[in-house]
N, C-alpha and C positions, 0 to 999 in steps of 0.2 A: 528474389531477395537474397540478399549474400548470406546472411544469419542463418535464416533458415537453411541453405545449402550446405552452411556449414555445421552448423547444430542437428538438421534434420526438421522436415516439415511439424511433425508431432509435437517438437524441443519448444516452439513458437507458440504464444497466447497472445494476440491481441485483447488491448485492453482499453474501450475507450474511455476518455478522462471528462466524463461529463457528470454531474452530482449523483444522477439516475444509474449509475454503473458503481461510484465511488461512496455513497453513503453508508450503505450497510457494511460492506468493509472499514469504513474509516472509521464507525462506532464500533466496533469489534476492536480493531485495533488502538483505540482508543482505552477501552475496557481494559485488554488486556498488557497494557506499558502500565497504567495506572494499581492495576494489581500485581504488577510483576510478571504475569506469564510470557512476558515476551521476554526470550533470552536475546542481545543483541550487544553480550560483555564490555557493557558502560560505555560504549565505544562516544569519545566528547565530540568528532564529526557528527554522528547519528544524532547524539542527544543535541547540539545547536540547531541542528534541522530544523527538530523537534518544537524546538522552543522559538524558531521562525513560522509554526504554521497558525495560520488564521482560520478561524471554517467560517466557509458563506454557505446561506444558506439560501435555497430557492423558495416558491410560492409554496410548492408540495409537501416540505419540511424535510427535503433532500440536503444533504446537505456534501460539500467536496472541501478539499483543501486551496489557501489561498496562499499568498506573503503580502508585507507591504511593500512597498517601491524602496529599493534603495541600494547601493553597489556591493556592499557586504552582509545581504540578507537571500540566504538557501536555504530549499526544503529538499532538495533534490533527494537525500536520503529516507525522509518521509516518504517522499513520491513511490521511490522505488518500492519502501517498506508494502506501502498500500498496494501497489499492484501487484505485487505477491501476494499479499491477502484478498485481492478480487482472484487471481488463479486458484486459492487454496481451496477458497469458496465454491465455485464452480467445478473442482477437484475431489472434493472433503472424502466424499465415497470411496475413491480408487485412493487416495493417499492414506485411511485410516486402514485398508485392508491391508495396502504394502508395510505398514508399518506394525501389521499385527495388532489393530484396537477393535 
């Protein structure tokens, strides 16, 4: 894979995008835009994302992000938001010690 060669195997997190991966990060992140912990400096691409995203939700009360159909509707910066938050997650341990908490 080019990315990884170029970033370095370690650099790489696969993430897959299925409610059962995406839930618990996207209530986190959810939590944390609505109190403000998420610094992300008003950015109005980000925030239209935002206000593009739909949640569906499965049988198991999983729940992933959605859109509706249509040519000028993006979550893409959500997207991306969230799967840094399923990395951080799976991360939380070695990033709270790098960072001194």
């Amino acid at each position: 894979d080019e990315m990884a060669s170029y970033f370095g195997k370690n650099a790489m997190e696969e993430v897959r995008q299925g409610a059962k991966t995406l839930s618990a990060p996207m209530k986190l992140l959810e939590s944390d835009l609505k109190s403000k912990r998420l610094v992300y400096g008003r950015n109005p691409i980000f925030e239209w994302c935002v206000t593009n995203v739909k949640v569906k939700e499965d049988t198991n009360g999983n729940i992933q992000p959605t859109k509706e159909k249509g040519k000028n509707v993006r979550i893409d910066g959500f997207a991306a938001a969230l799967d840094a938050y399923v990395a951080l997650e799976r991360n939380k341990e070695n990033y709270t010690r790098m960072i001194g908490g």
